[in-house]
C-alpha positions in Angstrom: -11.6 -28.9 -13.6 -12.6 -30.6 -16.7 -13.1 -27.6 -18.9 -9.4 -26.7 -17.5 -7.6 -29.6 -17.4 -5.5 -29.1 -20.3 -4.2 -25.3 -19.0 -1.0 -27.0 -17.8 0.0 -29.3 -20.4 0.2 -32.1 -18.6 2.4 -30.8 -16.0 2.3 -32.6 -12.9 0.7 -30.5 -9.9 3.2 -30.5 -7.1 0.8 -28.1 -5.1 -3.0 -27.5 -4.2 -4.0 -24.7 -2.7 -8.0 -24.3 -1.3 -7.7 -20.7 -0.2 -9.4 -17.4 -1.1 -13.2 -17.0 0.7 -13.0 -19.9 3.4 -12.8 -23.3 2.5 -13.1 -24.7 6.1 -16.6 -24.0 5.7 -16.8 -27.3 3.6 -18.1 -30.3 4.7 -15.4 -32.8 4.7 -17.4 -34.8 2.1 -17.3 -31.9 -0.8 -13.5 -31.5 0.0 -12.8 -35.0 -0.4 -15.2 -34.8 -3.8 -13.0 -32.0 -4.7 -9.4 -34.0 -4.1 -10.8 -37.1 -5.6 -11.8 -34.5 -9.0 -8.2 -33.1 -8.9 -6.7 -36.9 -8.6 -8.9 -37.7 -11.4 -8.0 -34.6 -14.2 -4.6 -33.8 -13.2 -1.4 -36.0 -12.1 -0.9 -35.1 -8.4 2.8 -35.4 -7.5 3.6 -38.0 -4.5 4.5 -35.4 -1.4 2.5 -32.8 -3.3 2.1 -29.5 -0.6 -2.0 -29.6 -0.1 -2.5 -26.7 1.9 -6.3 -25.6 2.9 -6.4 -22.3 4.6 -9.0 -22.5 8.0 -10.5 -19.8 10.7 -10.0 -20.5 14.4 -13.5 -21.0 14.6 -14.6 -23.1 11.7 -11.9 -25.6 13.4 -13.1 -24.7 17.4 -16.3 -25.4 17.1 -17.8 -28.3 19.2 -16.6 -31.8 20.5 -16.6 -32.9 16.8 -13.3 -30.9 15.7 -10.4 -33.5 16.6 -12.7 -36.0 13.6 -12.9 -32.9 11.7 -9.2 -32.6 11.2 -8.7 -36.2 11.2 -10.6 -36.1 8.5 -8.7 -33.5 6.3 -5.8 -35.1 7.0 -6.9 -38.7 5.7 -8.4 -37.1 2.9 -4.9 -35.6 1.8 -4.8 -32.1 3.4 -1.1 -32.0 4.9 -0.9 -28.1 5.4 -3.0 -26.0 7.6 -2.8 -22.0 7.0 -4.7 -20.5 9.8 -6.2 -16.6 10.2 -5.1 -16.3 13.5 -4.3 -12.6 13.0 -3.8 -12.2 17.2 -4.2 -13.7 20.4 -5.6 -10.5 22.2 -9.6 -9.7 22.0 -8.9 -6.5 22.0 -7.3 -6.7 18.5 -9.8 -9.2 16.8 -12.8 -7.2 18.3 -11.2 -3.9 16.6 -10.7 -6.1 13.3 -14.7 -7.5 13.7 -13.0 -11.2 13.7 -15.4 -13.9 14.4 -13.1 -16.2 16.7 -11.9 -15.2 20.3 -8.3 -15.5 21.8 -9.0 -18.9 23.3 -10.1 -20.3 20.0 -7.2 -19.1 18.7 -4.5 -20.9 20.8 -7.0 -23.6 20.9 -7.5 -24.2 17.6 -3.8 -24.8 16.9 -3.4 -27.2 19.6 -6.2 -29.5 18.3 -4.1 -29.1 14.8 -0.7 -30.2 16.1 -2.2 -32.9 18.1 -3.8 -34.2 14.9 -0.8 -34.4 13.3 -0.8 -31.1 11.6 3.4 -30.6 11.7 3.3 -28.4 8.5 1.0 -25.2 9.8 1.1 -21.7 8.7 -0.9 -18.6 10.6 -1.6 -15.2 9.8 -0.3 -12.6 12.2 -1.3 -9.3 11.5 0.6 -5.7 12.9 0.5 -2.1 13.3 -3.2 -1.9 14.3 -3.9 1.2 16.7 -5.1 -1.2 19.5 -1.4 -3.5 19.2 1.1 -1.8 21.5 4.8 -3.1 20.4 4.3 -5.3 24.3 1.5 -7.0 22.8 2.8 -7.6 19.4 5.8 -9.3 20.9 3.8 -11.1 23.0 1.9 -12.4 20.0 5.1 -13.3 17.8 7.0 -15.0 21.3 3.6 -17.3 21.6 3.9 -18.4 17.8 7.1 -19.2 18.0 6.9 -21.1 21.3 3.9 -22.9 20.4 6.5 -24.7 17.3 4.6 -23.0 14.6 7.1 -23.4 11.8 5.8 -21.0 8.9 4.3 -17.2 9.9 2.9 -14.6 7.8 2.7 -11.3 8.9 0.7 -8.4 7.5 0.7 -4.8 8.0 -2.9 -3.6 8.4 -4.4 -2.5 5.7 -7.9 0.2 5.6 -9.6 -0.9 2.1 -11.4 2.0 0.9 -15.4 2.0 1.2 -15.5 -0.7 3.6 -16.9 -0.3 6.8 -14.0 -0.4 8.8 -13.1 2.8 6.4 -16.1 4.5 6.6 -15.9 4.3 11.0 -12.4 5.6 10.8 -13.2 8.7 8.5 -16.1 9.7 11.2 -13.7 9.0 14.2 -15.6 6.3 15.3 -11.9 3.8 15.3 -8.6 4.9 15.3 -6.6 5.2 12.3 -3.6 3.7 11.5 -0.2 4.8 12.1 2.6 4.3 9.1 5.4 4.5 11.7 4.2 2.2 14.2 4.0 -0.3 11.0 7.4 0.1 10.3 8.6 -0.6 13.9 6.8 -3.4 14.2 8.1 -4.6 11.4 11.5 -4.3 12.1 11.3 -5.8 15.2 9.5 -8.4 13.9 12.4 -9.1 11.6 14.6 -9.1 14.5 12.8 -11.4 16.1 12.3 -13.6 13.8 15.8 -13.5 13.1 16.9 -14.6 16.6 14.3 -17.4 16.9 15.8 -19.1 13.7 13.4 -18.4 11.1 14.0 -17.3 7.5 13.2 -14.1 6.3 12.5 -15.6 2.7 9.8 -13.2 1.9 8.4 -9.8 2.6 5.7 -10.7 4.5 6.7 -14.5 5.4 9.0 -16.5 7.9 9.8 -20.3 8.0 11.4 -22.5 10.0 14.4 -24.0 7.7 12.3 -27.1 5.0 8.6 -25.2 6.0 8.8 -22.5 3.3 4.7 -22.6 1.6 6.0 -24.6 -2.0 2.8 -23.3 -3.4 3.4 -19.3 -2.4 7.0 -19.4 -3.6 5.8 -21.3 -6.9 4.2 -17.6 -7.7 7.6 -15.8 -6.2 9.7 -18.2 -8.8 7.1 -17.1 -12.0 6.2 -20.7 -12.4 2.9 -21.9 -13.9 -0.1 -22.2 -12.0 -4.0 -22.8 -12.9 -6.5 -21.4 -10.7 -10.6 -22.9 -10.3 -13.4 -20.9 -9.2 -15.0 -17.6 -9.4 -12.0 -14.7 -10.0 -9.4 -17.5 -9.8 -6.3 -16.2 -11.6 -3.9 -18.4 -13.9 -0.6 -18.1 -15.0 1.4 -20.0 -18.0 4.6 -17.8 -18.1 3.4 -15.9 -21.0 -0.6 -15.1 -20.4 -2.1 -14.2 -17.4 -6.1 -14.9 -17.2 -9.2 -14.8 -14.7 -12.5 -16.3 -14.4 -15.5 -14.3 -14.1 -15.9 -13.1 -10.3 -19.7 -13.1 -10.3 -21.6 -17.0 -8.7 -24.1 -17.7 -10.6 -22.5 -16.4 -13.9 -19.7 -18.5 -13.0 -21.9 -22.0 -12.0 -23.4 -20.9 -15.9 -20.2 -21.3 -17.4 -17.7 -23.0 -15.2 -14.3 -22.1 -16.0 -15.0 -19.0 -18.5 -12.4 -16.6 -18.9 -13.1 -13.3 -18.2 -10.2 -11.5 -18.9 -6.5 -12.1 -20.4 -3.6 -9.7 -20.9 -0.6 -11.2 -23.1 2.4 -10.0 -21.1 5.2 -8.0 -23.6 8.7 -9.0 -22.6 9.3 -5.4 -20.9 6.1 -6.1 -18.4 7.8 -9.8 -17.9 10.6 -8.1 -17.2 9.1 -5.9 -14.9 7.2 -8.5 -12.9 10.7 -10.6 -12.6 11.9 -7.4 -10.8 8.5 -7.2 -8.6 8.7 -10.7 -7.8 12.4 -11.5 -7.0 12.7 -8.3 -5.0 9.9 -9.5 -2.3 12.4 -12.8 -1.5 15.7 -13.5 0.4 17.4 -14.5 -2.6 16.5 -11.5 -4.6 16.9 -10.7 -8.3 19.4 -12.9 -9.9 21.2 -10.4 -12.3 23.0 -13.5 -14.3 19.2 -15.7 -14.9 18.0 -11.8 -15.8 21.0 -11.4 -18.3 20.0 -15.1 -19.6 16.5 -14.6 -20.0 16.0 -10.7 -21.1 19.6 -9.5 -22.2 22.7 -8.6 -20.9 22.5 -5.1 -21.8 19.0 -5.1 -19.5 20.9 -6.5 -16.5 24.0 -3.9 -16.8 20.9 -0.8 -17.1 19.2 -2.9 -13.8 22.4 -2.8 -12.0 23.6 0.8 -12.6 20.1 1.9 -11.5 20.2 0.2 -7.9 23.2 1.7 -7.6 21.7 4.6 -5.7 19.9 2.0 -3.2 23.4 0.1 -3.0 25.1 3.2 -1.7 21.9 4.3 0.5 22.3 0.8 2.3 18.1 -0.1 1.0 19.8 -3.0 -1.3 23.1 -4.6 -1.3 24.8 -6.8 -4.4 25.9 -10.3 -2.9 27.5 -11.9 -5.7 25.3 -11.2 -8.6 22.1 -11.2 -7.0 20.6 -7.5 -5.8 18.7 -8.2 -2.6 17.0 -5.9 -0.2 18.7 -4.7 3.0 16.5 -4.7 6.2 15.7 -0.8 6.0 15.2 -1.7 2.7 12.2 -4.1 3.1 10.0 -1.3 4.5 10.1 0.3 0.9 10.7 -2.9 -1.3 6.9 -2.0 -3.7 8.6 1.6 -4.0 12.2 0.7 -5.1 10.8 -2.2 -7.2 9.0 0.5 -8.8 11.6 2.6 -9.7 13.6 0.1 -11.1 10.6 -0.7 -13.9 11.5 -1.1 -17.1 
């Protein structure tokens, strides 16, 4: 933090984020060292978002839990984002998750009863053991247990893992691209009918629960990221530490890497970016910031996904339809500069 402390210019920090590896693994002491640090080198906005992302069962764990989260919460977490992933053993055995079903609906329970109002979990679909019953069943118990934010993943295979390596020798099943897009559309219908906003690919919200600190990356703001492979962001540059511990406790806060973004590839990741949310790309702030002759080229090439109903213009904004959220990475794509 100290090394780093100039990276925003002074900008005040309207969210903190302790997420990436598993921060519940803390003691609550070295989180509140770590808050106290942040206080100290940065201006923390009153109401800042602090989010700290948590597994079922590094918050299940024994009588002491309910103090546990008490304890966050006094020492300034307000925002819970939970792996869940499901509530059925037979998914979380398949995905070699450490927590059980119970601890799952327990664990969110204890949250709520804490206080925790502002709580995100991970949902995760299309897995070959996730019949569309079960998935339902798994988006109907969210919802009814008042969760107000969900993210919902399609399952990914990352190659030379071991989860990889058992489905190439037909030891698991593989995955299935259509039964992802299903459940994903009926997930969006769902969702939909429920009251929650589609305002990402991959997230919902109750109306006032978006993630500030997610859609501060969606909206190309600044951010500064701390620890090993921690990315940061200043609009123009994009930087990130070395990934390796101990070279990283030798040189806290050195910079591995940094690519200077041209104003095509800024271009390009404004596309990327806007396309993922409900409000889409804003063809007028894309005139304003790149030139109008760039935003008349952007919106004769989504012409062709205008008339095949994958994005429709609403104003000036270009936002995806609902067929055309199953293929937002590949039209985004396409419409690179």
């Amino acid at each position: 933090m100290e090394v780093r402390r100039d990276y925003l210019g002074g900008e005040t920090v309207e969210t903190v984020y302790f997420g990436g590896g598993t921060p519940s693994l803390l003691e609550t002491e070295e989180l509140q060292v770590l808050l106290h640090s942040l206080r100290a080198f940065f201006t923390i906005a009153p109401g800042a978002e602090i989010t700290l992302e948590a597994n079922p069962d590094d918050i299940d764990i024994d009588i002491t839990a309910a103090s546990r989260l008490r304890a966050w919460r006094e020492a300034g977490i307000n925002r819970l984002s939970i792996g869940v992933q499901s509530f059925f053993e037979e998914d979380l055995r398949w995905m070699n998750r450490a927590h059980d079903a119970r601890q799952a609906i327990a664990c969110i329970r204890m949250a709520q009863e804490e206080g925790f109002d502002n709580m995100s979990i991970d949902l995760i679909y299309g897995g070959p053991t996730l019949p569309d019953s079960h998935w339902r069943e798994n988006v109907e118990r969210a919802i009814g247990m008042g969760i107000p934010h969900l993210s919902c993943y399609a399952l990914t295979v990352e190659p030379k893992t071991a989860l990889d390596t058992m489905i190439r020798r037909h030891q698991k099943a593989d995955i299935r691209p259509e039964d992802q897009a299903r459940q994903f559309l009926l997930l969006m219908d769902w969702a939909a009918t429920a009251g929650y906003e589609h305002y990402e690919i991959s997230n919902f919200s109750l109306p006032g629960h978006r993630s500030r600190h997610n859609s501060a990356y969606w909206q190309g703001k600044n951010y500064l990221g701390l620890g090993p492979s921690a990315h940061s962001y200043n609009g123009v540059s994009r930087e990130w530490n070395v990934a390796n511990n101990a070279r990283y406790i030798e040189a806290p806060g050195l910079v591995v890497e940094k690519e200077v973004l041209t104003p095509v590839q800024q271009l390009n990741e404004y596309i990327m970016i806007s396309m993922r949310t409900m409000e889409g790309i804003d063809l007028g702030v894309l005139a304003e910031r790149f030139g109008a002759g760039q935003a008349s080229v952007l919106r004769e090439r989504a012409e062709k996904y205008v008339r095949a109903g994958k994005l429709k213009l609403a104003g000036e904004r270009l936002q995806l339809t609902k067929e055309g959220k199953l293929l937002a990475d590949g039209i985004a794509a396409d419409l690179f500069f």
